[in-house]
C-alpha positions in Angstrom: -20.9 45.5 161.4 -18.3 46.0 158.9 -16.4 43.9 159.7 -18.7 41.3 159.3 -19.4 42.9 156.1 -15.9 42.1 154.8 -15.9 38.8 155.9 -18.7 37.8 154.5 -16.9 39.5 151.4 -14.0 37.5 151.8 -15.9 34.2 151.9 -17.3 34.6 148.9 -14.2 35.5 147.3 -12.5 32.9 149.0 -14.3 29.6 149.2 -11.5 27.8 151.0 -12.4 29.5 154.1 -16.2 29.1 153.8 -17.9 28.1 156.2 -15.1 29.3 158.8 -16.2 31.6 162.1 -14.5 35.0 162.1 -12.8 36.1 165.2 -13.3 39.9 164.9 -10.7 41.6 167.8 -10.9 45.8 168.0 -7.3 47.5 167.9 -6.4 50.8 169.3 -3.6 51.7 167.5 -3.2 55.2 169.1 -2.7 57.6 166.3 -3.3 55.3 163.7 -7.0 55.1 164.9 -9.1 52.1 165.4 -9.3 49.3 163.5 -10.6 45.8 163.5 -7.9 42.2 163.1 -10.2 39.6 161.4 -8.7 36.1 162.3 -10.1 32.6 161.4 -9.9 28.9 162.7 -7.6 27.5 165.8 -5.3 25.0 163.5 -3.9 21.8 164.9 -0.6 23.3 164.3 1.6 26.2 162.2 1.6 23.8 159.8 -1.9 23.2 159.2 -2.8 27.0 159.3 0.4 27.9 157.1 -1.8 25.3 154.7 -4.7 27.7 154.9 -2.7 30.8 154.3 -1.1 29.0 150.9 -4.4 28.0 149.5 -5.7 31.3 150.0 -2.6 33.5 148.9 -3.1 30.7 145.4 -6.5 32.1 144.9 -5.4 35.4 145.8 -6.3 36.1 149.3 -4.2 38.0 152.2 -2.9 35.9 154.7 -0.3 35.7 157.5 -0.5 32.7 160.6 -0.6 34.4 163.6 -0.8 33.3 167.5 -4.7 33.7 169.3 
C-alpha cells in the first residue's frame, strides 16, 4: 500500500509518467531489510526508456533504465 502511495506521489509530481502502470517488485535485502523497486513501462528500446529517465531527471525526478 505504500508503495502505491508513492507512486501515485510521483505521478503527480511527475506528469511525464502519468498515466503509466507501476510494476511494484518486493526486495529482501537481508540486513538491509525489505523494501519495495517501483519500475514503470517495457520501452521499445534503451533508447526510448533512457528518453523517459531524461525528461524526468529535467523535471527533477530519480531515474535509472534498468532490465525487467
Amino acid at each position: 500500500a505504500l508503495a502505491r502511495a508513492a507512486w501515485s506521489a510521483y505521478q503527480h509530481r511527475h506528469a511525464v509518467v502519468g498515466g503509466m502502470a507501476p510494476d511494484i517488485r518486493k526486495v529482501d535485502l537481508g540486513a538491509k531489510g525489505v523494501w519495495y523497486r517501483l519500475r514503470v513501462g517495457r520501452f521499445a528500446d534503451r533508447a526510448a526508456a533512457s528518453a523517459l529517465c531524461a525528461k524526468l531527471k529535467a523535471d527533477h525526478g530519480g531515474c535509472f533504465p534498468a532490465r525487467f
